[in-house]
DORO-39034 format. One record per residue: residue in three letters; z, x, y of N, C-alpha, C, O, CB in turn. Coordinates in steps of 0.2 Angstrom, whole numbers, plus 5000, padded with zeros to 4 digits. Glycine has a CB too. Layout:
% DORO-39034
@aa ALA; n_zz Z; n_xx X; n_yy Y; ca_zz Z; ca_xx X; ca_yy Y; c_zz Z; c_xx X; c_yy Y; o_zz Z; o_xx X; o_yy Y; cb_zz Z; cb_xx X; cb_yy Y $
...
***
This chain:
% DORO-39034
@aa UNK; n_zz 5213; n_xx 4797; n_yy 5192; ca_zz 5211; ca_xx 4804; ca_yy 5191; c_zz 5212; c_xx 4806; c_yy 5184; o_zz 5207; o_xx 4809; o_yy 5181; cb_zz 5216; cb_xx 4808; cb_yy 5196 $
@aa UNK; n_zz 5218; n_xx 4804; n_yy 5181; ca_zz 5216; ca_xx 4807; ca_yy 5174; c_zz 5213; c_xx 4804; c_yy 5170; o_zz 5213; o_xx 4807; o_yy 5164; cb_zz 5221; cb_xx 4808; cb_yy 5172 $
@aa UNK; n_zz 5208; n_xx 4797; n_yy 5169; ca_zz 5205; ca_xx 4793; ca_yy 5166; c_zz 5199; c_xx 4799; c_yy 5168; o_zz 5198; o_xx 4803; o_yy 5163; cb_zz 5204; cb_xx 4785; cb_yy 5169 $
@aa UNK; n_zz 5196; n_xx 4801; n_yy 5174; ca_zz 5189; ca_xx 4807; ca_yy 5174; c_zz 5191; c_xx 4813; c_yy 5169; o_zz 5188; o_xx 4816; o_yy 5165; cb_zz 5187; cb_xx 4810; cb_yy 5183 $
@aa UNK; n_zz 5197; n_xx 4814; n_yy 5171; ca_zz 5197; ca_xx 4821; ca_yy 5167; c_zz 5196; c_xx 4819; c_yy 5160; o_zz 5192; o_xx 4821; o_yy 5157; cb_zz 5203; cb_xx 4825; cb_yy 5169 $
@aa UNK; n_zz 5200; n_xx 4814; n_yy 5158; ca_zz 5198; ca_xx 4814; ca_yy 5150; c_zz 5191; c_xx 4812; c_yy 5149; o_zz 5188; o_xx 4815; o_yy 5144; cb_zz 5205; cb_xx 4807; cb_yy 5145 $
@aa UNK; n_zz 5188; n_xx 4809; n_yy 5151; ca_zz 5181; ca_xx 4808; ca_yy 5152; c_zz 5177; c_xx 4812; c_yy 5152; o_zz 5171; o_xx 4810; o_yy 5150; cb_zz 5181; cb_xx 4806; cb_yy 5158 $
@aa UNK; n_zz 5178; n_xx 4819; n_yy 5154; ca_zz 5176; ca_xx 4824; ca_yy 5157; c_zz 5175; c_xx 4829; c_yy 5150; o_zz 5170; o_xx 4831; o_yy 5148; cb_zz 5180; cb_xx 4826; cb_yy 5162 $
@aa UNK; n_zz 5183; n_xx 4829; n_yy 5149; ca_zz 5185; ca_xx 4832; ca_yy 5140; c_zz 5179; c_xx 4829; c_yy 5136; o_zz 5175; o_xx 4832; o_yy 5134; cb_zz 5194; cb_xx 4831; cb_yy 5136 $
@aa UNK; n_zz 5180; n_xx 4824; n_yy 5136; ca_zz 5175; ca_xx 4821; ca_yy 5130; c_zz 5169; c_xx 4823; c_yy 5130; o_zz 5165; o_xx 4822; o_yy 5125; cb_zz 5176; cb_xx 4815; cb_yy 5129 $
@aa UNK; n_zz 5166; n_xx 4824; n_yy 5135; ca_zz 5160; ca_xx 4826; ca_yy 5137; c_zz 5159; c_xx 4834; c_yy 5135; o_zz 5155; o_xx 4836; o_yy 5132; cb_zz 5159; cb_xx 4826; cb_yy 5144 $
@aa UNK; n_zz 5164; n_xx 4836; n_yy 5137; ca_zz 5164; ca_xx 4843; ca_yy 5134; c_zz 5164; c_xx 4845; c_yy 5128; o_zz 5160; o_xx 4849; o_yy 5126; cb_zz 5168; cb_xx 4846; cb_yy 5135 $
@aa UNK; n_zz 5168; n_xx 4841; n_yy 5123; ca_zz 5170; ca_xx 4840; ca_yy 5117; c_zz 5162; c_xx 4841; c_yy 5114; o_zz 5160; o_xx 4845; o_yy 5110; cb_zz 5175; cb_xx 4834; cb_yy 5116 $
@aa UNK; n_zz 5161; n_xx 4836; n_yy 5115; ca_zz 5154; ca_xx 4833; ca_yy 5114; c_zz 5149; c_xx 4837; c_yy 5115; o_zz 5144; o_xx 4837; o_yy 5111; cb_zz 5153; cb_xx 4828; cb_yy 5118 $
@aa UNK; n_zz 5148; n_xx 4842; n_yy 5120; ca_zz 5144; ca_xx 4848; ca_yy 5120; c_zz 5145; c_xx 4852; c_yy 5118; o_zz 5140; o_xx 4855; o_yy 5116; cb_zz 5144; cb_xx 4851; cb_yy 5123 $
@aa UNK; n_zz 5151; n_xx 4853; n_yy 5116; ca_zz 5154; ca_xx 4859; ca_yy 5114; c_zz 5152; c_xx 4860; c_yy 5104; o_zz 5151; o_xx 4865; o_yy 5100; cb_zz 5164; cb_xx 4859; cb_yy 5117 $
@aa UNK; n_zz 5152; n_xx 4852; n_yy 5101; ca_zz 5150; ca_xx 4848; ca_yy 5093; c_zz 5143; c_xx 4852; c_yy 5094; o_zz 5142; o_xx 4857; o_yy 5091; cb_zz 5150; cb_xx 4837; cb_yy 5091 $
@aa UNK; n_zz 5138; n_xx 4849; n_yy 5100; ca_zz 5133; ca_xx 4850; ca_yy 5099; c_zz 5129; c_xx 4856; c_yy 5098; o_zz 5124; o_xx 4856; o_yy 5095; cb_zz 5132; cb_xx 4847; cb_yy 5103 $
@aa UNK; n_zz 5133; n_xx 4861; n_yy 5101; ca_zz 5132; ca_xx 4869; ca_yy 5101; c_zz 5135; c_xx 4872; c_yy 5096; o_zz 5133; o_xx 4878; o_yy 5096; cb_zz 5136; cb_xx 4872; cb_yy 5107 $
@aa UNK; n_zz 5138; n_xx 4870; n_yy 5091; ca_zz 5141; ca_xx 4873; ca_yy 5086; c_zz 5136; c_xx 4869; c_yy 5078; o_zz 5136; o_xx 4871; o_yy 5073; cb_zz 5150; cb_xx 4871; cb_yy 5086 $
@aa UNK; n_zz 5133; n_xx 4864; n_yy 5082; ca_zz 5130; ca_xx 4857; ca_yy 5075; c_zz 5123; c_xx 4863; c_yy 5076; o_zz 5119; o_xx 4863; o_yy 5071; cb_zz 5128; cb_xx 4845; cb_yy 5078 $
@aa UNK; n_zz 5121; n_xx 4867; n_yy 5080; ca_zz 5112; ca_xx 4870; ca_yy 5079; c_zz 5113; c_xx 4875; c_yy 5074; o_zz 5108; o_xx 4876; o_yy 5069; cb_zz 5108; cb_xx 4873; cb_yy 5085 $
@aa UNK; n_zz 5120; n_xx 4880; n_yy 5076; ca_zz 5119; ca_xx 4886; ca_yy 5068; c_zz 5121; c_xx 4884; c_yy 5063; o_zz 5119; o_xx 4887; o_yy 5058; cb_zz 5123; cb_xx 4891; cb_yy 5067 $
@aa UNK; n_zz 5123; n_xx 4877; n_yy 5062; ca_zz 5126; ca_xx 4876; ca_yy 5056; c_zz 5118; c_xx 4874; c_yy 5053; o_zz 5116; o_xx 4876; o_yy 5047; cb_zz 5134; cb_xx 4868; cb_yy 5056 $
@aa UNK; n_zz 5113; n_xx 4870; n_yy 5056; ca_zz 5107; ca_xx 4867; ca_yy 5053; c_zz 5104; c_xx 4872; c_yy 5053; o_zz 5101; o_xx 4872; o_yy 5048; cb_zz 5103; cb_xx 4862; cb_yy 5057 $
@aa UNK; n_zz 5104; n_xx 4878; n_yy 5057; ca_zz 5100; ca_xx 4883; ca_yy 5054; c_zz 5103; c_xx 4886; c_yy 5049; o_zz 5099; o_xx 4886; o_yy 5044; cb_zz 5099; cb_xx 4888; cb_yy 5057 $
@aa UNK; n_zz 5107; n_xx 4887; n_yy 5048; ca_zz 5110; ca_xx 4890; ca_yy 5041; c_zz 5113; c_xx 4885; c_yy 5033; o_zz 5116; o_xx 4887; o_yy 5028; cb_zz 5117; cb_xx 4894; cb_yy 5044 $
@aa UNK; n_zz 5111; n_xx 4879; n_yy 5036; ca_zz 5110; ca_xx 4875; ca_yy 5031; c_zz 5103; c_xx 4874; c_yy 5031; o_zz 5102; o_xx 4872; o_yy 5025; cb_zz 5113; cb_xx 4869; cb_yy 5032 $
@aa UNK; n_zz 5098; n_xx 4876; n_yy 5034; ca_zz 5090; ca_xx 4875; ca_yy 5033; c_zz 5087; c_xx 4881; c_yy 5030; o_zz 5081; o_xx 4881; o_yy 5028; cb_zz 5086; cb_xx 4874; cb_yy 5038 $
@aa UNK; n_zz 5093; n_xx 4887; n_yy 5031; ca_zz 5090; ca_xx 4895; ca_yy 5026; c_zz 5090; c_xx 4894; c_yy 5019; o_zz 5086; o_xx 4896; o_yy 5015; cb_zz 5095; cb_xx 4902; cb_yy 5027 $
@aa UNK; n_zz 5098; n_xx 4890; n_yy 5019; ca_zz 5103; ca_xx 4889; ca_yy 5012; c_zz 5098; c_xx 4886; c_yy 5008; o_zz 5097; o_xx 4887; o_yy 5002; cb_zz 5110; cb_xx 4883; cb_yy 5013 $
@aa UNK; n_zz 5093; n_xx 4881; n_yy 5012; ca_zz 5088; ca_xx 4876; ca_yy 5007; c_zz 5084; c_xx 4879; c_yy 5007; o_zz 5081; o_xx 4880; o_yy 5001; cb_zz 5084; cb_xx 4868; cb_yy 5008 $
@aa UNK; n_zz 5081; n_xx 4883; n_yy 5013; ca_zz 5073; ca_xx 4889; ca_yy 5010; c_zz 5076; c_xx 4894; c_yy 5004; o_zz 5073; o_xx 4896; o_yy 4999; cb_zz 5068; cb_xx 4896; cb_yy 5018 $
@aa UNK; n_zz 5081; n_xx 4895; n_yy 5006; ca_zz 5083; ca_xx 4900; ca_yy 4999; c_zz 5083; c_xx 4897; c_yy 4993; o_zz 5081; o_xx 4900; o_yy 4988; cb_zz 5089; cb_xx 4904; cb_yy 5000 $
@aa UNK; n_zz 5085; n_xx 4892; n_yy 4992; ca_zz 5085; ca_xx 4886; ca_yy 4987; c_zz 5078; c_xx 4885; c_yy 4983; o_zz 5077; o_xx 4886; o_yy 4977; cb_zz 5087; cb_xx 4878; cb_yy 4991 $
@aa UNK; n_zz 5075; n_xx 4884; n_yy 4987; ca_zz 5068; ca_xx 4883; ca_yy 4986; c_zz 5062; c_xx 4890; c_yy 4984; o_zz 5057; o_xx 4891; o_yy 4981; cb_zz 5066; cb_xx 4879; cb_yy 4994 $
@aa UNK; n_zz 5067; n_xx 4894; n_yy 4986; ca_zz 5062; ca_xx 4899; ca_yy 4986; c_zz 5062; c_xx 4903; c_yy 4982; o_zz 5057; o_xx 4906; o_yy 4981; cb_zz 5062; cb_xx 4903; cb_yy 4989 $
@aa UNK; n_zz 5070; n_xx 4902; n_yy 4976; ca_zz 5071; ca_xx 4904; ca_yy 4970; c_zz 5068; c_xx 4902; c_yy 4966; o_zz 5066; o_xx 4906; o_yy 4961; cb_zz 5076; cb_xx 4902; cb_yy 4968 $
@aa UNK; n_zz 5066; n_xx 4895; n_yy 4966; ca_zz 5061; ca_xx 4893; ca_yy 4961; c_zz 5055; c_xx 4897; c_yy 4961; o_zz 5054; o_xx 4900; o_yy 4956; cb_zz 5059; cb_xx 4885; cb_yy 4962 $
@aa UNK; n_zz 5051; n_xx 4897; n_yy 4967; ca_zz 5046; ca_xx 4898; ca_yy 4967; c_zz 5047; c_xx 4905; c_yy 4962; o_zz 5044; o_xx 4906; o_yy 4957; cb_zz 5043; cb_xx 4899; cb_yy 4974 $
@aa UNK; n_zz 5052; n_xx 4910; n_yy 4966; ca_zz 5052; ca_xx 4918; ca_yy 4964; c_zz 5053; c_xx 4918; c_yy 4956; o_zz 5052; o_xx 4922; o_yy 4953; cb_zz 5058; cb_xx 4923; cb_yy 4969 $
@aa UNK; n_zz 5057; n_xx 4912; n_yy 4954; ca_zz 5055; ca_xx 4914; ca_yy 4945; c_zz 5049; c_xx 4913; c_yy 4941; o_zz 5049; o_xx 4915; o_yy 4935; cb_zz 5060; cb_xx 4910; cb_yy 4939 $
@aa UNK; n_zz 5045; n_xx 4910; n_yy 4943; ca_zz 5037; ca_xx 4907; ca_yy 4943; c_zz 5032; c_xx 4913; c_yy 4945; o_zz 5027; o_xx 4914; o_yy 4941; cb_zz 5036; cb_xx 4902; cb_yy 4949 $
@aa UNK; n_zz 5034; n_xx 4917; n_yy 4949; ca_zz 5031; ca_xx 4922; ca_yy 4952; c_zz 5034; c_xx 4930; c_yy 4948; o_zz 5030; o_xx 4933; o_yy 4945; cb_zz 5033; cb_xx 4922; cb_yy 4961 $
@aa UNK; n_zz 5037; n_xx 4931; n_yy 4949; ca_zz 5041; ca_xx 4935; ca_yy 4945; c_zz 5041; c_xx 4937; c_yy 4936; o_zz 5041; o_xx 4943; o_yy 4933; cb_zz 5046; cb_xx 4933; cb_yy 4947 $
@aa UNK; n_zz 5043; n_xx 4929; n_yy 4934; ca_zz 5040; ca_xx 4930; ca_yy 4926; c_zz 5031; c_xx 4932; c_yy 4925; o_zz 5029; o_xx 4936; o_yy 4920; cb_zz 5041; cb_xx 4921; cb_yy 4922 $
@aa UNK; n_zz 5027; n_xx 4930; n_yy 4930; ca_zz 5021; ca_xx 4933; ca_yy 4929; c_zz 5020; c_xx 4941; c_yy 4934; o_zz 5014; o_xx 4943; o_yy 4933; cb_zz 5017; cb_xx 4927; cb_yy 4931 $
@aa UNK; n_zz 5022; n_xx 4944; n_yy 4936; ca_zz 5025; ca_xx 4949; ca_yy 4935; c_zz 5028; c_xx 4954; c_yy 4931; o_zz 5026; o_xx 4960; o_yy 4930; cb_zz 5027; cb_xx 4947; cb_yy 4938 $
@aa UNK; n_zz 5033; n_xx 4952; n_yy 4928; ca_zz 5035; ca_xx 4956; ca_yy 4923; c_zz 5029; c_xx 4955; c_yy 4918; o_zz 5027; o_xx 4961; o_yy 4917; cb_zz 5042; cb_xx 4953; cb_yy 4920 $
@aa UNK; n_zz 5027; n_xx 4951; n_yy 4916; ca_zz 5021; ca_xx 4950; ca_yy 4911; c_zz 5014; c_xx 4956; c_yy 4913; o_zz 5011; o_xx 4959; o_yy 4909; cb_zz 5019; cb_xx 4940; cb_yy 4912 $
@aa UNK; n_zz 5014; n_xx 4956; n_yy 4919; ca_zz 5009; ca_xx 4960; ca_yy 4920; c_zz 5011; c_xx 4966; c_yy 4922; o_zz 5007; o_xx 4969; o_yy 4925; cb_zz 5005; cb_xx 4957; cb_yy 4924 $
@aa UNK; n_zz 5017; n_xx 4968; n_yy 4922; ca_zz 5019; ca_xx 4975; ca_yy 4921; c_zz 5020; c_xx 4977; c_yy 4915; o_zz 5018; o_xx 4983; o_yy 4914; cb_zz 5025; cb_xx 4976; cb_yy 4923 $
@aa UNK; n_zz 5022; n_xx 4974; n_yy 4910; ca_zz 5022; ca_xx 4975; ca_yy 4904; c_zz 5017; c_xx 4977; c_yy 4900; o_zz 5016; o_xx 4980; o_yy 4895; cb_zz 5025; cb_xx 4972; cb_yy 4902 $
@aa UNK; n_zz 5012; n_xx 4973; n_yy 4903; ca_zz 5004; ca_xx 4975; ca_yy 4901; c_zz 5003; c_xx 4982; c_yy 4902; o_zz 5003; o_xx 4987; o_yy 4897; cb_zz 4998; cb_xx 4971; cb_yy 4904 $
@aa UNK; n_zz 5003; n_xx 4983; n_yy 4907; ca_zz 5001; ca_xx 4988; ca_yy 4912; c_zz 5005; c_xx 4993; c_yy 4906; o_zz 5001; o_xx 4996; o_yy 4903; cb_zz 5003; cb_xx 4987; cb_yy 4921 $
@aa UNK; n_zz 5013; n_xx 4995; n_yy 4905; ca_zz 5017; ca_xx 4997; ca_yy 4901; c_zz 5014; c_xx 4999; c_yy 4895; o_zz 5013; o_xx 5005; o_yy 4894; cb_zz 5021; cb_xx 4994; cb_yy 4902 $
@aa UNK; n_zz 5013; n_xx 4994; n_yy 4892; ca_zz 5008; ca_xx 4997; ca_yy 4885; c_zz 5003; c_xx 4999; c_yy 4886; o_zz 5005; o_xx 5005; o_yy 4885; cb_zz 5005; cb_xx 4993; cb_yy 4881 $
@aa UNK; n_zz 4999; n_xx 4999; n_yy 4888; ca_zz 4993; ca_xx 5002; ca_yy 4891; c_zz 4995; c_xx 5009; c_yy 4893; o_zz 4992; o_xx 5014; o_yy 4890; cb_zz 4990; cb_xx 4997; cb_yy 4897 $
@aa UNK; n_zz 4998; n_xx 5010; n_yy 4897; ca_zz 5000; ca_xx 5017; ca_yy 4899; c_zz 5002; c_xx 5020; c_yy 4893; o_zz 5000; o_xx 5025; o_yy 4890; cb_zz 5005; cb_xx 5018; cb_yy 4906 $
@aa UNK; n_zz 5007; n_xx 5018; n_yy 4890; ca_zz 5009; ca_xx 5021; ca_yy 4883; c_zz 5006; c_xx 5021; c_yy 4878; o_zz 5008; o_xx 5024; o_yy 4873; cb_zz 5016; cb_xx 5019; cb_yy 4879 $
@aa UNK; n_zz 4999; n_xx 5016; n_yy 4876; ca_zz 4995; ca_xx 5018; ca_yy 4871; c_zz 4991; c_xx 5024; c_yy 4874; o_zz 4991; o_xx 5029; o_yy 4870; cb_zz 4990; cb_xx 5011; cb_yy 4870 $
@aa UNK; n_zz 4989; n_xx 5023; n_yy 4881; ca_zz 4986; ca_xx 5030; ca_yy 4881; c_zz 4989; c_xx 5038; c_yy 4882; o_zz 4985; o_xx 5043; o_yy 4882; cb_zz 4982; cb_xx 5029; cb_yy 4886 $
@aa UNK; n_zz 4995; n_xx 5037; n_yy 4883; ca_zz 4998; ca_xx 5041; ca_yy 4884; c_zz 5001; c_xx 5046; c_yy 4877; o_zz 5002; o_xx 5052; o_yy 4877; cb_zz 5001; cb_xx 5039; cb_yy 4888 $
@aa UNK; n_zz 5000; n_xx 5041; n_yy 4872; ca_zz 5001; ca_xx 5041; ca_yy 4865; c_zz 4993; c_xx 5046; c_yy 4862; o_zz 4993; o_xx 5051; o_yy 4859; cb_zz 5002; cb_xx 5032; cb_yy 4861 $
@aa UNK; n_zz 4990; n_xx 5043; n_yy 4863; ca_zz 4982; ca_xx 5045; ca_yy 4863; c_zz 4981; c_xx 5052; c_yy 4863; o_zz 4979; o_xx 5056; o_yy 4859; cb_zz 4978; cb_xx 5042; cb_yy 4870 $
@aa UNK; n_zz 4982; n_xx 5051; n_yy 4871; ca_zz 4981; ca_xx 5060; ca_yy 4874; c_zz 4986; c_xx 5064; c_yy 4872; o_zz 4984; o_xx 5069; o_yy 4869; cb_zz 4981; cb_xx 5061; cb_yy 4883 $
@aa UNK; n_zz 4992; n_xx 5064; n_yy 4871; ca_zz 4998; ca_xx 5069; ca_yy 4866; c_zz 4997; c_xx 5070; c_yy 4860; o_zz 5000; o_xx 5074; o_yy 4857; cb_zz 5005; cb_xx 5067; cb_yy 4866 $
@aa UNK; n_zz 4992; n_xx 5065; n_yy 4858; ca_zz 4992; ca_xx 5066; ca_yy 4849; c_zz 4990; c_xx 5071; c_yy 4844; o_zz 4993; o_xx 5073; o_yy 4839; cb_zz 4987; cb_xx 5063; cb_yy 4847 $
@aa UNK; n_zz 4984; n_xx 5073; n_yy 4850; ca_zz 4980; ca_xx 5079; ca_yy 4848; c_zz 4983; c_xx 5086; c_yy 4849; o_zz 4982; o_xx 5090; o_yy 4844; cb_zz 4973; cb_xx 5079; cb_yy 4851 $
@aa UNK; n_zz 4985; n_xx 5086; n_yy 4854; ca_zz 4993; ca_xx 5093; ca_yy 4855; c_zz 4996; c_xx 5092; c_yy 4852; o_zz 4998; o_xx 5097; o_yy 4849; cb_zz 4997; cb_xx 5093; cb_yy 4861 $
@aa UNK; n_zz 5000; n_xx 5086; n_yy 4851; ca_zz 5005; ca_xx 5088; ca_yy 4844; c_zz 5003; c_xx 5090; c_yy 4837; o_zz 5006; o_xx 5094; o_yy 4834; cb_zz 5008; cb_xx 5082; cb_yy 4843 $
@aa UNK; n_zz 4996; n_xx 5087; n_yy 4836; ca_zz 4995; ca_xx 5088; ca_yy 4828; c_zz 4992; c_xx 5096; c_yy 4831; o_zz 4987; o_xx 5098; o_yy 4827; cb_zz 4988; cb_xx 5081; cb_yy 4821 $
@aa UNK; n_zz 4992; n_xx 5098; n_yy 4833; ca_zz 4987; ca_xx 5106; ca_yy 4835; c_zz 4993; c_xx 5109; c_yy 4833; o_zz 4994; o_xx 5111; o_yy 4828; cb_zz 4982; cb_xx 5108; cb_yy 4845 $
@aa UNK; n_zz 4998; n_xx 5110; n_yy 4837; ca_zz 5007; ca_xx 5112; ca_yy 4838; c_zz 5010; c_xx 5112; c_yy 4830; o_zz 5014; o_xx 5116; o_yy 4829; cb_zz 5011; cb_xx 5104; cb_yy 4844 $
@aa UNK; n_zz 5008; n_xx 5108; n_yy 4827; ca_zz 5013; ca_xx 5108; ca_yy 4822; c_zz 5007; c_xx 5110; c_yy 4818; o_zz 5011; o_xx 5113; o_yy 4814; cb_zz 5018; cb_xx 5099; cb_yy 4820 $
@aa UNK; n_zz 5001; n_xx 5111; n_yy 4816; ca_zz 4995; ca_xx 5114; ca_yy 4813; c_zz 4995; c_xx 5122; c_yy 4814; o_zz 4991; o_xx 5125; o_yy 4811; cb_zz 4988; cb_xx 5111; cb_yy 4816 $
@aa UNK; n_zz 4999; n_xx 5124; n_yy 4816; ca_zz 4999; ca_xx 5130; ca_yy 4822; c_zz 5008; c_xx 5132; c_yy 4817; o_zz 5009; o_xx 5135; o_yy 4812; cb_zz 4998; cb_xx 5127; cb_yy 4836 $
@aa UNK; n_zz 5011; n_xx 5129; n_yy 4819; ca_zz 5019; ca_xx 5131; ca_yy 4816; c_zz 5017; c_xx 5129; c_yy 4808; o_zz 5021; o_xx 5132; o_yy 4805; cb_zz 5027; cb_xx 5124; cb_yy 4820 $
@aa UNK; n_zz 5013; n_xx 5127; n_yy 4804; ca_zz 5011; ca_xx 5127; ca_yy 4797; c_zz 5010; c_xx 5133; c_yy 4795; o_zz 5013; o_xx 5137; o_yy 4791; cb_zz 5006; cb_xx 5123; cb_yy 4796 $
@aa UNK; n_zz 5006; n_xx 5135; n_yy 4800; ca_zz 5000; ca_xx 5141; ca_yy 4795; c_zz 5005; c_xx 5147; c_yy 4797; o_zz 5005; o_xx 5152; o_yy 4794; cb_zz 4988; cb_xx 5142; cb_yy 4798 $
@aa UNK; n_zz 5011; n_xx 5147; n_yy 4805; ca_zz 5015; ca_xx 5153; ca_yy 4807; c_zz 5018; c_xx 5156; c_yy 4801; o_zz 5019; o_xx 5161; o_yy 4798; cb_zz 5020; cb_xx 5152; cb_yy 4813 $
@aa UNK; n_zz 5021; n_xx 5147; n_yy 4798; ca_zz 5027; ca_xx 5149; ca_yy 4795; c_zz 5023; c_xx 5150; c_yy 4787; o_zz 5025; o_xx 5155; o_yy 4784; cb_zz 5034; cb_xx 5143; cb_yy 4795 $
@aa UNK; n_zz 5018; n_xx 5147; n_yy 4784; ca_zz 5016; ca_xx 5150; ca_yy 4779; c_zz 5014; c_xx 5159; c_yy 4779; o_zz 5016; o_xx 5163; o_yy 4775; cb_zz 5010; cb_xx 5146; cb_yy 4777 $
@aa UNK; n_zz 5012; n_xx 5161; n_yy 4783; ca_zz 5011; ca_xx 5169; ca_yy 4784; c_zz 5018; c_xx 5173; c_yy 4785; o_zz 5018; o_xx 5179; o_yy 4783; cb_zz 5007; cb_xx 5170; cb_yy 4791 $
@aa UNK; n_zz 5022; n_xx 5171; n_yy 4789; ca_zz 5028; ca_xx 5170; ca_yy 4788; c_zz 5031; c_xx 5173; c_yy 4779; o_zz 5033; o_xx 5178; o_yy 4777; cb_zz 5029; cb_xx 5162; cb_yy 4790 $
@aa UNK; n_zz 5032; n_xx 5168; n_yy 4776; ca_zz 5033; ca_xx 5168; ca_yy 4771; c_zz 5030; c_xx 5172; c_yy 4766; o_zz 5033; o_xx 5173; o_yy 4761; cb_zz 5034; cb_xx 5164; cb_yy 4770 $
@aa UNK; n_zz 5024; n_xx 5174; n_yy 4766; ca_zz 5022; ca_xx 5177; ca_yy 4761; c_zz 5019; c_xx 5184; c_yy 4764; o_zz 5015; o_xx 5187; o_yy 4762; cb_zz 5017; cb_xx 5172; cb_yy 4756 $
@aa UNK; n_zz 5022; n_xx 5185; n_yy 4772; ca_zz 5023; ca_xx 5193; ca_yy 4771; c_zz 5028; c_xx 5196; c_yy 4772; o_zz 5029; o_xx 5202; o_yy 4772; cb_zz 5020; cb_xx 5196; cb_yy 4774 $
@aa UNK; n_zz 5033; n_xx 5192; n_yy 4773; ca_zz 5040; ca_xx 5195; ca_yy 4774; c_zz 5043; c_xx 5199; c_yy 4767; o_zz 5043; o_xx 5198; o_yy 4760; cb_zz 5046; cb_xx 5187; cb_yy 4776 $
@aa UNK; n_zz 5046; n_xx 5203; n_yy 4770; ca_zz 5048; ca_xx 5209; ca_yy 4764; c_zz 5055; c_xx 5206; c_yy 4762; o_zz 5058; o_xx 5202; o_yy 4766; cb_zz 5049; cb_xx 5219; cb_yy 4767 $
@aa UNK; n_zz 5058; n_xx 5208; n_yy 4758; ca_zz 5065; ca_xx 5207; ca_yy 4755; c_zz 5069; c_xx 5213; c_yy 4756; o_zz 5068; o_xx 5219; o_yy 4754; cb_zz 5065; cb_xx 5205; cb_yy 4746 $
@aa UNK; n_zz 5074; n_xx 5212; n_yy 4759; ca_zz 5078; ca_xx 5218; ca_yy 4760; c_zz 5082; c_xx 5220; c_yy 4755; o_zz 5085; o_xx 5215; o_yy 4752; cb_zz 5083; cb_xx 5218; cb_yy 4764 $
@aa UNK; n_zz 5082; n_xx 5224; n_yy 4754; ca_zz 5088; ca_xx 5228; ca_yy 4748; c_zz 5094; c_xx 5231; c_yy 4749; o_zz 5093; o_xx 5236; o_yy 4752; cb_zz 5085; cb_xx 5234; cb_yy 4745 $
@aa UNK; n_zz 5097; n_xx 5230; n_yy 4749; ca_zz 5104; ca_xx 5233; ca_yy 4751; c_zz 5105; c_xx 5237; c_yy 4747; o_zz 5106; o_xx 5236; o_yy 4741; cb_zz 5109; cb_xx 5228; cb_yy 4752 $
@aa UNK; n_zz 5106; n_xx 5244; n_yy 4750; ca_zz 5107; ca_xx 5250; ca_yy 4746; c_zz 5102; c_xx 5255; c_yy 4745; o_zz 5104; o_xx 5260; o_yy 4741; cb_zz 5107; cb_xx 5247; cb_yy 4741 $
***
């Protein structure tokens, strides 16, 4: 009788490896896609950044572009305030 039962355990034992050995392969087979996928994504990604950065200039050349003309208008405008400014302002006298 006790030869089946240990017989029995080992069988179990054995089921029991076998049930615990499928998450381990899945999660050793995520561990290698993620492995693998690293590579790819610095490959993918450095071209990426490259073409954001384009895009980045581009938006700030033009955006440089279009403010340009508002600024020099703005500060053409504060020139001629403050020359008028100055040459009609009275001097106070004290006294």
């Amino acid at each position: 009788m006790g030869t089946a039962r240990d017989i029995a355990l080992i069988f179990l034992s054995l089921e029991a490896l076998v049930i615990a050995l499928v998450p381990m392969v899945i999660i050793a087979g995520l561990a290698y896609g993620v492995f693998r996928l690293t590579g790819l994504a610095r490959v993918y990604l450095r071209k990426a950044l490259t073409y954001t950065q384009l895009a980045y200039d581009y938006v700030e050349k033009a955006s440089v572009a279009v403010a340009a003309p508002f600024i020099k208008a703005n500060s053409s405008v504060r020139q001629v305030t403050a020359i008028v400014q100055r040459l009609t302002r009275r001097e106070r006298t004290h006294g």
